[in-house]
DRENDO-1510 file (C-alpha; in Angstrom, 1 decimal, always signed):
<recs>
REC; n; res; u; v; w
REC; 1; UNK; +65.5; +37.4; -14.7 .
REC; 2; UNK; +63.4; +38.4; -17.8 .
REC; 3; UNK; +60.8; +35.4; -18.5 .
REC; 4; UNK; +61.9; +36.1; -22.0 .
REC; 5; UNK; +65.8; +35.0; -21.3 .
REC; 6; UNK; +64.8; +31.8; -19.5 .
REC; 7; UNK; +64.8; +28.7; -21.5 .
REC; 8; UNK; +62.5; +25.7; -19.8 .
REC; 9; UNK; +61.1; +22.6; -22.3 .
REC; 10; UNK; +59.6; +20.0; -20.4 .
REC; 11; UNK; +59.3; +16.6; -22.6 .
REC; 12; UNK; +57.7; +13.6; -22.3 .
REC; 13; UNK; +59.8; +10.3; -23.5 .
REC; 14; UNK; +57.0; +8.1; -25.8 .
REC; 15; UNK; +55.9; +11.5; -27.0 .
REC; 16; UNK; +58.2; +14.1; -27.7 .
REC; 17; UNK; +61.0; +11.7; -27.5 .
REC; 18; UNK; +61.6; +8.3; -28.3 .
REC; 19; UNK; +58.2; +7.8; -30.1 .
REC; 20; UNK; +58.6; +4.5; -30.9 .
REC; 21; UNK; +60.6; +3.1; -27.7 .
REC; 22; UNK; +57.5; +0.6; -25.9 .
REC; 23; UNK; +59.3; +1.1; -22.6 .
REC; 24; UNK; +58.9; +4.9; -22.8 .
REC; 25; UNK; +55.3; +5.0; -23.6 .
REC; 26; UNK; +55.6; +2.7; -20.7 .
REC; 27; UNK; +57.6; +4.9; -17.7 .
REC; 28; UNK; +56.3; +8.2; -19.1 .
REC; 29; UNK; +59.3; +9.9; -17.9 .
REC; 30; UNK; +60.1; +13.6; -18.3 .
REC; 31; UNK; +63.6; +15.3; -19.9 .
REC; 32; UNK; +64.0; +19.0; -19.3 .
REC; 33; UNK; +65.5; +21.4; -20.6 .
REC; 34; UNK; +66.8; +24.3; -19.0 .
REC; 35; UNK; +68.9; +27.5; -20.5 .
REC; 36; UNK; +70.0; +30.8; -21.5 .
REC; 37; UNK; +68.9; +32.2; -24.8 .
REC; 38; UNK; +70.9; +35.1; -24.4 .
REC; 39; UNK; +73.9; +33.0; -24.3 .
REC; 40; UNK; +72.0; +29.9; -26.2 .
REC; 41; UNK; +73.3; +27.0; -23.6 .
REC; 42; UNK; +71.3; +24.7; -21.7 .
REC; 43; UNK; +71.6; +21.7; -19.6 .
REC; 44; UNK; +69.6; +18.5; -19.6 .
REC; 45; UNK; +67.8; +17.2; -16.3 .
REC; 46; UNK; +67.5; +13.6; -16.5 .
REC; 47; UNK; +68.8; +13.2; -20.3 .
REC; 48; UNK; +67.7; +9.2; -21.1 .
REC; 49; UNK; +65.7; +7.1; -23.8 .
REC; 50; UNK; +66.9; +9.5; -26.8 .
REC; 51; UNK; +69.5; +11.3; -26.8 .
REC; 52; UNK; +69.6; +12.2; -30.2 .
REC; 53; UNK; +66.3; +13.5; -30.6 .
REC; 54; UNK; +67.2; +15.5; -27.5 .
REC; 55; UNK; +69.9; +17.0; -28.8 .
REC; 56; UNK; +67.9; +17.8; -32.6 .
REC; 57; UNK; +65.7; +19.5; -30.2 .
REC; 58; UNK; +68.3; +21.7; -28.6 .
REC; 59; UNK; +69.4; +22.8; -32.0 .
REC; 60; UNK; +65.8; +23.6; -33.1 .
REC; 61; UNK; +65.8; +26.2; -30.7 .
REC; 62; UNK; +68.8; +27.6; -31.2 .
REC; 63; UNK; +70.2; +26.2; -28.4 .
REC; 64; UNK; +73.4; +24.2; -27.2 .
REC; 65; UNK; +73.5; +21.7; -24.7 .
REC; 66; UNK; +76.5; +22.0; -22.1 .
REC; 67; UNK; +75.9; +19.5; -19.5 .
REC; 68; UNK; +73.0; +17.2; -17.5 .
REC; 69; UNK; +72.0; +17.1; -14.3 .
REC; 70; UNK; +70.9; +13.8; -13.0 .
REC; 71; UNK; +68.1; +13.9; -9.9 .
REC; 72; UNK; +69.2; +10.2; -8.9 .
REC; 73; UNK; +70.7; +6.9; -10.3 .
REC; 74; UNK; +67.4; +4.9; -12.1 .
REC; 75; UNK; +68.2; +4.3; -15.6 .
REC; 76; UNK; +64.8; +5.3; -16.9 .
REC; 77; UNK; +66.8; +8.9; -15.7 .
REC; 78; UNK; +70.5; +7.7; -16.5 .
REC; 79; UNK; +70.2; +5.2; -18.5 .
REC; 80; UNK; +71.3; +1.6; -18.3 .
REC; 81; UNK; +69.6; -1.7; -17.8 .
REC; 82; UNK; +66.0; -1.3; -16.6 .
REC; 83; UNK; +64.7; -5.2; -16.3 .
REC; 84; UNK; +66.4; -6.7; -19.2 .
REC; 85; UNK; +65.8; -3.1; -21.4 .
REC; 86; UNK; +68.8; -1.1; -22.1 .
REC; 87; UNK; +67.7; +2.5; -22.5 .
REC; 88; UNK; +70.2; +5.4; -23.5 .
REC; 89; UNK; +71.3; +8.1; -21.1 .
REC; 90; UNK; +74.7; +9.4; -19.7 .
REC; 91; UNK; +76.6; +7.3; -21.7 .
REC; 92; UNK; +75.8; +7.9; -25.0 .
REC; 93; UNK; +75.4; +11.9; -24.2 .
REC; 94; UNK; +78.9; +11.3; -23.3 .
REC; 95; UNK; +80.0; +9.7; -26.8 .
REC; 96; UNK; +78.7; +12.6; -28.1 .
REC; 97; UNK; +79.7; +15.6; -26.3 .
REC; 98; UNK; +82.1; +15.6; -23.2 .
REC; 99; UNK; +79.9; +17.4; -21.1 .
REC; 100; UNK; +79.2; +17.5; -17.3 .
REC; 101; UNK; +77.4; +15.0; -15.6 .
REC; 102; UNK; +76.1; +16.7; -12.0 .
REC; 103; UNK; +75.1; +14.5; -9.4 .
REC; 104; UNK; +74.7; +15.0; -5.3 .
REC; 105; UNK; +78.0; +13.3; -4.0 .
REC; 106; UNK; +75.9; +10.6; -2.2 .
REC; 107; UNK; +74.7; +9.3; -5.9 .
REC; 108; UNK; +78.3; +9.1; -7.4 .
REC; 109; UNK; +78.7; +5.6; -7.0 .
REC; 110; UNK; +75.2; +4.3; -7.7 .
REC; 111; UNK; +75.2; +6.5; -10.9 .
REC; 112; UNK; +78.4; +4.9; -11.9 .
REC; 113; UNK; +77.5; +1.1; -11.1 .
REC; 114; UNK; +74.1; +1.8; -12.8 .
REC; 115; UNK; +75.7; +3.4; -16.7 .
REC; 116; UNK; +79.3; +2.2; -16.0 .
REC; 117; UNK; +80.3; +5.8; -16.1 .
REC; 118; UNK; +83.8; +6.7; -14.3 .
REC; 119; UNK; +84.3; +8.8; -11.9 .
REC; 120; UNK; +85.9; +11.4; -14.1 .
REC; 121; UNK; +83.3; +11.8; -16.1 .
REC; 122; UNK; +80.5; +13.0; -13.2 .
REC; 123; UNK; +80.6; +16.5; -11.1 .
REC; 124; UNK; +79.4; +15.9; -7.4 .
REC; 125; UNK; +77.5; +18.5; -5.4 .
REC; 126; UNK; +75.9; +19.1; -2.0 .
REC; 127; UNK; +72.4; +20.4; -1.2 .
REC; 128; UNK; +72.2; +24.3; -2.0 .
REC; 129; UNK; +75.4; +24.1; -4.8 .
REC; 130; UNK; +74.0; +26.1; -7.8 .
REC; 131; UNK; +74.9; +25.0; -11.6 .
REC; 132; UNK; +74.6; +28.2; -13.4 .
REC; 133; UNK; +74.0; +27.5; -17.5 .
REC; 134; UNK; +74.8; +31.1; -19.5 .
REC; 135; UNK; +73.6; +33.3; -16.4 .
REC; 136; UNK; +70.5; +31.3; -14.9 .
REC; 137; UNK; +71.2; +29.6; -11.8 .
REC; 138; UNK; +69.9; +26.4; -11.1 .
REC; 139; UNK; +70.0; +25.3; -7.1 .
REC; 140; UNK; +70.4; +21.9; -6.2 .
REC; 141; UNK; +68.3; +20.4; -2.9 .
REC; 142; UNK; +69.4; +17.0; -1.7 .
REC; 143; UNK; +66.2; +15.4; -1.3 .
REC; 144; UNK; +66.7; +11.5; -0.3 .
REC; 145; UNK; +64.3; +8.6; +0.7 .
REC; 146; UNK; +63.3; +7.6; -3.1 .
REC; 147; UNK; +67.5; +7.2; -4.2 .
REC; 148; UNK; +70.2; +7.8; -1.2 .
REC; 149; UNK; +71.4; +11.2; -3.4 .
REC; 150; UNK; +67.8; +12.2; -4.9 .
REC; 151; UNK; +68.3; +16.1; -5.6 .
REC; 152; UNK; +65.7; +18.1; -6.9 .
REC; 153; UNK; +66.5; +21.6; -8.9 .
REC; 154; UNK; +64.8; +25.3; -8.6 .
REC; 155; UNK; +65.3; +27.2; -11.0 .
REC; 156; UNK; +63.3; +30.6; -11.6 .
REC; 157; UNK; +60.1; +29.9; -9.6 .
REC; 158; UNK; +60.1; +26.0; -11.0 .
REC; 159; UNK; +61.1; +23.0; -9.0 .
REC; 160; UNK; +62.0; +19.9; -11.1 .
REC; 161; UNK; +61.7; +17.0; -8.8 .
REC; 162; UNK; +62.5; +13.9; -10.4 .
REC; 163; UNK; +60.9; +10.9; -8.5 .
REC; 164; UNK; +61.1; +12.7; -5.5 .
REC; 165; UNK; +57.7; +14.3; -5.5 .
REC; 166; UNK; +54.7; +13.6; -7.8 .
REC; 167; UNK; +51.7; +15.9; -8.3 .
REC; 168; UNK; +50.3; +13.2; -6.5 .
REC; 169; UNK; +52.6; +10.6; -3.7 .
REC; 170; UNK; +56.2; +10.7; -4.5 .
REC; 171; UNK; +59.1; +8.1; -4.9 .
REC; 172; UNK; +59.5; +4.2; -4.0 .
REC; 173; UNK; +61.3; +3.9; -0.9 .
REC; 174; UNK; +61.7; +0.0; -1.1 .
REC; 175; UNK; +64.1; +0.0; -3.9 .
REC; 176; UNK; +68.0; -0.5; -3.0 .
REC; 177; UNK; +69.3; +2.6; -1.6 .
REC; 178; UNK; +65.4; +3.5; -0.3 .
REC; 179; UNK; +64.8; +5.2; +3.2 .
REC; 180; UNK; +60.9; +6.4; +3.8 .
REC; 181; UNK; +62.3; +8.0; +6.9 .
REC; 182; UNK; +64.4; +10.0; +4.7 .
REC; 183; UNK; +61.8; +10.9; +2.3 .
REC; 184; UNK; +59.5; +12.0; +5.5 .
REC; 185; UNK; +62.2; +14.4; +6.2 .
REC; 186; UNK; +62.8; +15.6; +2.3 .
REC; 187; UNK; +59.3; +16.3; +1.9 .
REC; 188; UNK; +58.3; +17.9; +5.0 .
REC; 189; UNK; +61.8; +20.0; +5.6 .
REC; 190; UNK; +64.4; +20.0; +3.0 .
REC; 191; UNK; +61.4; +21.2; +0.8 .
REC; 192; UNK; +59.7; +23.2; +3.3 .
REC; 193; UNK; +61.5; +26.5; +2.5 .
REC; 194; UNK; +60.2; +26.2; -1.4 .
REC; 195; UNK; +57.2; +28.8; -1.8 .
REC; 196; UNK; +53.7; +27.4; -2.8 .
REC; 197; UNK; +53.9; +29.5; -6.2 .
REC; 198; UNK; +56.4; +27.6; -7.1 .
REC; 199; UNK; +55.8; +25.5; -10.3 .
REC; 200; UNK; +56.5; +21.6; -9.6 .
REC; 201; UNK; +57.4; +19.4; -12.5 .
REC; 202; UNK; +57.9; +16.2; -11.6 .
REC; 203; UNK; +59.8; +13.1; -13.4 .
REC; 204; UNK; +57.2; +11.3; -14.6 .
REC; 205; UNK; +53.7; +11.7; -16.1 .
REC; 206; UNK; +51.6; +10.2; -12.8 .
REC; 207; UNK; +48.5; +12.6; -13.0 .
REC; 208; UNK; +46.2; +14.2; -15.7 .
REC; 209; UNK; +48.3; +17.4; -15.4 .
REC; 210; UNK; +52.5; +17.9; -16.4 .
REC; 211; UNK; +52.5; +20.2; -13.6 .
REC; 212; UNK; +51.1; +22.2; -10.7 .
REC; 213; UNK; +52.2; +24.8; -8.0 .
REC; 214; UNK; +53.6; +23.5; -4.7 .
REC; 215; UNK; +50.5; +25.1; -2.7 .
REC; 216; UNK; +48.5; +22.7; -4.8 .
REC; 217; UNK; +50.6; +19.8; -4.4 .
REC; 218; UNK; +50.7; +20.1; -0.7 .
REC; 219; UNK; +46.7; +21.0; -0.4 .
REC; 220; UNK; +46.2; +18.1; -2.6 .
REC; 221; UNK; +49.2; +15.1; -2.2 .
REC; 222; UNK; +48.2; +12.2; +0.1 .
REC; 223; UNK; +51.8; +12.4; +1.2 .
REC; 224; UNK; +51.3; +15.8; +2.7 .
REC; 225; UNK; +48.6; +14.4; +5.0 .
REC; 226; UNK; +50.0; +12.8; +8.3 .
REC; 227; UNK; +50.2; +15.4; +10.9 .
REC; 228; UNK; +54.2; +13.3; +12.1 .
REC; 229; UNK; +57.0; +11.1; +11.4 .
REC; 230; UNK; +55.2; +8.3; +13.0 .
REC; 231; UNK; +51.8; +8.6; +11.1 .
REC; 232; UNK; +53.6; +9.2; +7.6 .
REC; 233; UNK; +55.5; +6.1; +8.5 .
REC; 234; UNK; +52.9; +4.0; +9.4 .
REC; 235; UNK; +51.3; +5.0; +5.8 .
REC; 236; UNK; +54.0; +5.0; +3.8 .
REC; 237; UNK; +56.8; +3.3; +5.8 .
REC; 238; UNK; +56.7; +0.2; +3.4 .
</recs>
């Protein structure tokens, strides 16, 4: 795949979106971007706090947004009611284009208690499904621990990792639908094949960097410390 054809934003809600939302200078959460600007489509990870914007910023490109892929069911990723805060997401992406919402098949239900979404309007997957937008493929990994369906999505030598995996620690695993066991197993084998060259971009803005290569992460991330199960239990087990 030509570098050229790829198209990747990364953007930071409070920023680049929703400027003057207090909640997203608050979360810092990211919205991607990802597409084909041969064929000029592109799908949203995460779409949430500003749709709108989002979608003035796929038009600025040139581009044309033709689904969203959700990594897991929080609504500062898929919209809803965060503590008394409504924030957009799914919902009003949907009231303005009927696209696809992706999600793994074990965050179907969650996503659709959390926005009030149907069931009609959401696309399930397994682990190792691809969504391919114009001709770039995008492979989903079912990661969970943070969220029961957490996926994470590698696309052209970049892994977009929701809450998953931070630069540094990952997810909550005490929130409903939580399982640190899980997450033990996510980070240390269902995201064991990814190479350490590739790019991780994470859902929120948790470190002084947007983004850094798996080799780093895992030289560097005190969740990539404990030698076994037990002894990343016994740290992070909680």
């Amino acid at each position: 795949m030509s570098p050229e054809r790829l198209y990747f934003r990364q953007l930071l809600a409070g920023l680049d979106l929703a400027v003057d939302d207090p909640v997203a200078l608050q979360m810092v959460n990211f919205v991607y971007l990802v597409g084909d600007r041969q064929t000029g489509e592109a799908v949203a990870i995460d779409a949430a706090y500003d749709i709108d914007g989002l979608l003035k910023v796929c038009e600025a490109d040139g581009m044309r947004l033709v689904g969203n892929l959700a990594t897991h069911y929080h609504p500062d990723h898929v919209g809803g009611n965060l503590g008394g805060h409504v924030i957009e997401g799914i919902v009003d992406l949907l009231a303005r284009a009927a696209v696809p919402i992706h999600v793994q098949a074990d965050e179907a239900l969650w996503v659709e208690r959390a926005t009030d979404v149907s069931a009609d309007d959401l696309v399930t997957h397994a682990s190792g499904d691809t969504v391919t937008v114009g001709e770039i493929p995008i492979t989903l990994i079912h990661t969970p621990g943070h969220t029961p369906g957490s996926q994470c999505f590698l696309v052209d030598g970049r892994l977009v990792a929701g809450d998953t995996l931070f630069l540094d620690g990952c997810g909550r695993t005490d929130l409903p639908g939580g399982d640190p066991a899980q997450m033990y197993e996510s980070l240390t084998q269902r995201l064991a094949h990814v190479p350490d060259d590739t790019v991780l971009y994470p859902g929120h803005l948790y470190s002084e960097k947007p983004a850094a290569s798996m080799g780093e992460t895992r030289t560097r991330n005190v969740v990539f410390r404990p030698q076994t199960a037990e002894q990343w239990l016994m740290m992070f087990g909680r």
